[in-house]
C-alpha positions in Angstrom: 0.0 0.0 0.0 1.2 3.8 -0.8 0.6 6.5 1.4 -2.0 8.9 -0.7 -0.1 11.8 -2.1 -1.3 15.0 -0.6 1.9 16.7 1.2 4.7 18.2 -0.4 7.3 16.4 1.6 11.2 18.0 2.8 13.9 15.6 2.0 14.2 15.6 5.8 13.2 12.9 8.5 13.4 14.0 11.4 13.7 11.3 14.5 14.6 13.8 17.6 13.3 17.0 19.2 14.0 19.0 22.1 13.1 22.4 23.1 13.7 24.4 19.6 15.5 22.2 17.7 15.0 19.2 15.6 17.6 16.4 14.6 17.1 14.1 11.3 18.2 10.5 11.1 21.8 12.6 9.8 22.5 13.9 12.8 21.5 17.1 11.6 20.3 20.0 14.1 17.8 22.3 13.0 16.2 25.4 14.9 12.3 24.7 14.0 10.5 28.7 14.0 6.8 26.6 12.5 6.4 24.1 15.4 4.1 21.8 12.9 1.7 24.6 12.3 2.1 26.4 15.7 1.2 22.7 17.2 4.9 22.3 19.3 4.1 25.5 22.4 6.2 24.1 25.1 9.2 22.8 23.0 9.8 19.0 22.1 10.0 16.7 24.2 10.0 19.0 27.3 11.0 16.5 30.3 7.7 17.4 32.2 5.3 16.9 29.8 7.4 13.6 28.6 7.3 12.4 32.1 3.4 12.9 32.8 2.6 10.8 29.4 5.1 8.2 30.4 3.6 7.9 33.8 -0.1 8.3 32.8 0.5 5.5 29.7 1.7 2.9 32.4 -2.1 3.5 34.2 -4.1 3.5 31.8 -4.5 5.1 28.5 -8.0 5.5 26.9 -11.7 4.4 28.0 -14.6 6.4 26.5 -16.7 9.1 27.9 -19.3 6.5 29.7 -16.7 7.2 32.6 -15.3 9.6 35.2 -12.3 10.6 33.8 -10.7 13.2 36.6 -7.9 14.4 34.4 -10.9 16.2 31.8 -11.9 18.1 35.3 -8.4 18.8 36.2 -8.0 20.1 32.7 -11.2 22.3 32.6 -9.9 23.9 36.4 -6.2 24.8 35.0 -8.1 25.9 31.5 -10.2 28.5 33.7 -7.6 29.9 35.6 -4.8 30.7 33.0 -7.5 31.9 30.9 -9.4 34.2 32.1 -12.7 32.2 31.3 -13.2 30.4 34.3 -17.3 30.6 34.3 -16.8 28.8 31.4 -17.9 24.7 30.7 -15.5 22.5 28.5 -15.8 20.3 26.2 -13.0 17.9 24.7 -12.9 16.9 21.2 -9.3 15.8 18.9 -8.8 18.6 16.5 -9.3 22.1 15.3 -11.6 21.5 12.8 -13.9 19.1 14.9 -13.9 22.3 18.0 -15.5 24.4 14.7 -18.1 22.3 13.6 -19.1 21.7 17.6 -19.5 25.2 17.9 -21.1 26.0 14.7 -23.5 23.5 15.9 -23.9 24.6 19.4 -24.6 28.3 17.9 -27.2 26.5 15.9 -28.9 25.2 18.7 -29.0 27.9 20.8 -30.8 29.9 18.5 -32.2 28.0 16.2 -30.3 29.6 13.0 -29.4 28.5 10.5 -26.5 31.3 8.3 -22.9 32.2 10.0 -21.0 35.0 8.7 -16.8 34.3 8.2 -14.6 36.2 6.8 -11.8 36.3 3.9 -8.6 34.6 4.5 -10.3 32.5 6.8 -9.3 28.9 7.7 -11.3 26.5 10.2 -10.5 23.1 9.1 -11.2 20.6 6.4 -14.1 18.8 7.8 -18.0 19.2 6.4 -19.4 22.9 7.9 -16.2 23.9 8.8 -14.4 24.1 5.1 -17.3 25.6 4.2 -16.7 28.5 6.7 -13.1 28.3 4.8 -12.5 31.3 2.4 -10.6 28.8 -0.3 -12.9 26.8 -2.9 -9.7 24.9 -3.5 -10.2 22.4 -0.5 -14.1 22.7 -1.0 -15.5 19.6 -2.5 -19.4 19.9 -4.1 -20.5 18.4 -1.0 -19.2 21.2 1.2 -21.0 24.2 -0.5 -23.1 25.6 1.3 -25.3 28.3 0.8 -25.8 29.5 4.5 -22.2 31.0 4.8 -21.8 34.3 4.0 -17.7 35.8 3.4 -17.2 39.4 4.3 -14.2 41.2 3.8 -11.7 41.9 6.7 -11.9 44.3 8.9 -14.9 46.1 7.5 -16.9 47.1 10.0 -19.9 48.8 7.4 -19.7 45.3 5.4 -20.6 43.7 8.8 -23.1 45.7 10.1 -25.4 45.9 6.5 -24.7 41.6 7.0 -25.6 41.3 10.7 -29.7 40.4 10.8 -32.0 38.1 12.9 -31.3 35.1 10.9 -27.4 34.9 11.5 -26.6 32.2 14.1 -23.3 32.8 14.1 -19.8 34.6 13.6 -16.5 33.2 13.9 -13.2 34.6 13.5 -10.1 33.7 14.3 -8.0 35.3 16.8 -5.7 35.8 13.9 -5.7 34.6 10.8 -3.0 32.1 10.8 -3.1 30.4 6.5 -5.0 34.1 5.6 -1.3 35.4 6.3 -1.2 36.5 9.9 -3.6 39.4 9.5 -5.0 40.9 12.9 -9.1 41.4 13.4 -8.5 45.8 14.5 -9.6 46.3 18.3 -12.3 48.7 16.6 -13.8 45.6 14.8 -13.7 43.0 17.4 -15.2 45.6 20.0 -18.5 45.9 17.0 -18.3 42.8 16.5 -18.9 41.9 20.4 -21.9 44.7 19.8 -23.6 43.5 17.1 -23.8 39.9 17.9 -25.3 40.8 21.3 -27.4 43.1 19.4 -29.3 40.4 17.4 -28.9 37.5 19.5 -25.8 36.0 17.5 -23.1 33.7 18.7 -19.6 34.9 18.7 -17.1 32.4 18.0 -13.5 33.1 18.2 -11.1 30.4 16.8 -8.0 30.4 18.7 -7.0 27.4 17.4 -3.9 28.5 15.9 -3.3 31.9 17.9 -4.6 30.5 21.6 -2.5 29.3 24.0 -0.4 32.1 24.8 1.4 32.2 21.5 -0.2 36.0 20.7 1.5 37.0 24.1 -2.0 37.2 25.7 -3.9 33.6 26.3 -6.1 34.0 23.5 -5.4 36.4 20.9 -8.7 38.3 21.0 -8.3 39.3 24.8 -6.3 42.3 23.4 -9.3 44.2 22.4 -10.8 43.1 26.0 -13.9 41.1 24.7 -15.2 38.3 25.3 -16.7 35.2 23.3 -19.5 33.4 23.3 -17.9 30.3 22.6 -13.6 30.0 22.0 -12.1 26.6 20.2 -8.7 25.7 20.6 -6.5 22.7 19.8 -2.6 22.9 17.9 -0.7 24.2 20.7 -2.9 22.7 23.4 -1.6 19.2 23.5 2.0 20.3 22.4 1.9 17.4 19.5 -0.8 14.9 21.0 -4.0 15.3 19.4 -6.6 17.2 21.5 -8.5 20.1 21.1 -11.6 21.6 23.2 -14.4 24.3 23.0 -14.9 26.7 25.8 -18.7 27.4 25.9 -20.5 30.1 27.6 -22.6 29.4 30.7 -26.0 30.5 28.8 -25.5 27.5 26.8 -27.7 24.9 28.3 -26.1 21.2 28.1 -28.4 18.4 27.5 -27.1 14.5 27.1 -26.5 13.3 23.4 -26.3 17.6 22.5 -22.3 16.6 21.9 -20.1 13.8 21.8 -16.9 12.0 20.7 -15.2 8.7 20.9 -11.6 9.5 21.7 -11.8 13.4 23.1 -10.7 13.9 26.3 -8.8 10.2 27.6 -6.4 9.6 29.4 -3.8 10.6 27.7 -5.1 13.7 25.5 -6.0 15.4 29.1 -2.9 14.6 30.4 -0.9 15.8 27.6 -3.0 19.1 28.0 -2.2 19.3 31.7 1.5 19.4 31.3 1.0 22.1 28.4 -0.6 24.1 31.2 1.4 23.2 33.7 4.9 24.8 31.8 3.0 27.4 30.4 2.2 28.7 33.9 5.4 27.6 35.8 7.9 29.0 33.1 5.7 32.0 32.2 5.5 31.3 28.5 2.5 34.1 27.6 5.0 36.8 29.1 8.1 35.4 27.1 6.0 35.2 24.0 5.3 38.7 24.4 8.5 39.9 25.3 10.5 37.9 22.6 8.1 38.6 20.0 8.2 42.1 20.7 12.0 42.0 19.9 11.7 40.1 16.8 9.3 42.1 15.3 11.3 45.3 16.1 14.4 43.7 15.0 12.8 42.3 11.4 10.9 45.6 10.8 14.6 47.0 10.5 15.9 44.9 8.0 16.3 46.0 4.5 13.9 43.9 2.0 11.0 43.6 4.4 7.3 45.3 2.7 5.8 44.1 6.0 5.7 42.6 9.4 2.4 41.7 11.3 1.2 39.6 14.0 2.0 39.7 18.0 3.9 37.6 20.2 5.4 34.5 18.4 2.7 34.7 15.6 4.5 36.4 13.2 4.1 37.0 9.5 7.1 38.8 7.2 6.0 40.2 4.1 8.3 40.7 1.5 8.4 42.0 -2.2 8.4 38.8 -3.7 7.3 35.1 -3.3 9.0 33.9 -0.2 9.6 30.4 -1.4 13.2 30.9 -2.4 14.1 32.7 0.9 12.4 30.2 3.0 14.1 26.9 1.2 17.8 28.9 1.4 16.9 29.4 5.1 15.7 25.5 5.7 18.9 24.3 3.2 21.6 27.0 4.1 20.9 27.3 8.0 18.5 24.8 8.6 15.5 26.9 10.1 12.1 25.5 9.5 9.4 28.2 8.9 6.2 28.4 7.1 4.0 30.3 4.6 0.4 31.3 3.6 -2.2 31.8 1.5 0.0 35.0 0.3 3.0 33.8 -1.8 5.3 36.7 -0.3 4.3 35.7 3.7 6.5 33.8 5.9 4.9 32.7 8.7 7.3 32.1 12.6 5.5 30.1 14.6 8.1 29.2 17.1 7.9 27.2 20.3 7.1 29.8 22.7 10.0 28.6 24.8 12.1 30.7 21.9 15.0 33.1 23.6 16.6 35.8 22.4 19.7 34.7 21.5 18.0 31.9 19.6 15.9 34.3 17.8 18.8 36.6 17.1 20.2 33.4 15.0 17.6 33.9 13.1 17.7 37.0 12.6 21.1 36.8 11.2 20.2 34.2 9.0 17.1 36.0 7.9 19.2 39.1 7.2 21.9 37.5 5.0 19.0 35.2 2.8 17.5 38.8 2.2 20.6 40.3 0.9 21.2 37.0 -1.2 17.5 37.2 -2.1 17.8 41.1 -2.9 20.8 40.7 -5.5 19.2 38.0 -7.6 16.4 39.6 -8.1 
């Protein structure tokens, strides 16, 4: 059997992580800046979180939901706290894309609606309601179309207000756009946005599934503009590589048995895995280091010569230059072996580092960055 062909694949296996850096079957080091898609928050293989699967595996490692399970409460307690949305009931699931369609369909129900409004650039996964909620027909198969989802253009506060009506269940947006090219929602917009869904009765998702978990230098990205969500999904950096992902509902939202479910979300392991996340997050204050090292990165890449742009906050970073990144980004991976990633935009590269990242590390970077620019500059 052949593994179906749908990732362009590195000539690069890599058997070893720790912290930043990854090591191939070679022997070769390299300082990964993408983290799997902003998946790897705490850093590889981090001896606390290692030590808590290990442990955890030799109990016991899965039974289903029919259960008390008493890491899923610990989970939800530790959740609260960091967070800020303590009030707040959990509910487990394995990926990003799975948290969107439950809270697409918990908007549904509590309203009884049926349209959701998203927005360009967006990406909330692959499966049924949530590619549809994805602004790229590429990845959209007949069977996703779907009529009730309405695309409005970013940051457009008089395109949302002329959408917003009694019939919308639903609007989610992503902390920041992560595949849209790291593009931030303005405080303005998220604040109307609050407004106008309490206005008419709509459901305000946020999807931090890519810029949660301390990686915007805040817990979730969206606490910047102080609001708050109806309903927040997270996953990629909340199980630090193991699959595992949640929803954080609002107390309004009445649970009733059979309203949700899932096989595999929230065992033994996933909760533990979770736990640990939180646990190094908190103990080697991770949000404050994502700030404070993204802060100098941002500076320092602004200053470079070559640069058209640089958005994001914390260790969500996008660099915008004049041309397709692609060449850059393969001389960085070949020449000084630094993973990074890119976007829907050709000319983005997208750092996603561990948030465990220092400032000598990123300075390494930095200088790499800046001589691939000046290579980059001449050939053109």
């Amino acid at each position: 059997m052949k593994l179906f062909d749908v990732y362009p694949l590195f000539d690069i296996t890599p058997v070893r992580g720790e912290g930043v850096y990854l090591y191939d079957d070679k022997g070769e080091q390299y300082m990964d800046l993408y983290g799997g898609h902003a998946v790897i928050s705490i850093g590889h293989s981090h001896p606390h979180y290692v030590n808590m699967l290990d442990k955890q595996l030799r109990q016991i490692g899965f039974y289903s939901n029919s259960v008390r399970i008493p890491q899923q409460q610990e989970l939800a307690d530790k959740l609260g706290a960091l967070s800020g949305y303590n009030d707040y009931h959990l509910f487990l699931c394995n990926s990003g894309a799975e948290a969107n369609e439950n809270a697409l369909k918990l908007a549904s129900f509590q309203n009884g609606r049926k349209k959701i409004i998203a927005f360009e650039g967006a990406f909330h996964g692959r499966t049924s309601l949530a590619v549809a909620a994805t602004h790229d027909p590429s990845i959209q198969a007949p069977i996703n179309e779907n009529a009730n989802i309405i695309f409005l253009p970013w940051n457009d506060e008089g395109a949302l207000r002329t959408a917003m009506s009694n019939e919308i269940a639903a609007v989610i947006i992503e902390g920041i756009q992560g595949v849209g090219g790291v593009r931030m929602p303005s405080i303005s917009f998220l604040k109307s946005l609050r407004t106008l869904c309490d206005q008419y009765g709509v459901s305000l998702i946020l999807d931090e599934i890519q810029s949660g978990y301390g990686r915007s230098g805040y817990f979730f990205a969206h606490q910047y503009a102080d609001i708050q969500a109806d309903i927040v999904t997270i996953a990629k950096g909340m199980g630090n590589g193991f699959p595992v992902a949640g929803v954080l509902i609002s107390p309004d939202y009445k649970a009733r048995h059979g309203l949700l479910g899932t096989t595999f979300g929230g065992n033994y392991l996933a909760a533990t895995a979770a736990i640990a996340v939180l646990d190094v997050i908190k103990e080697e204050r991770l949000v404050a280091n994502a700030a404070n090292v993204g802060t100098y990165l941002i500076d320092q890449v602004q200053a470079l010569p070559g640069i058209k742009e640089v958005r994001g906050m914390g260790l969500m970073i996008g660099i915008d230059l004049h041309v397709p990144c692609a060449p850059l980004r393969k001389r960085l991976l070949e020449e000084y072996h630094i993973f990074t990633g890119t976007s829907s935009n050709k000319n983005t590269l997208r750092v996603l580092p561990p948030l465990t990242l220092t400032k000598p590390q990123a300075d390494i970077f930095l200088a790499a960055l800046a001589s691939c620019l000046k290579l980059t500059t001449v050939n053109i």
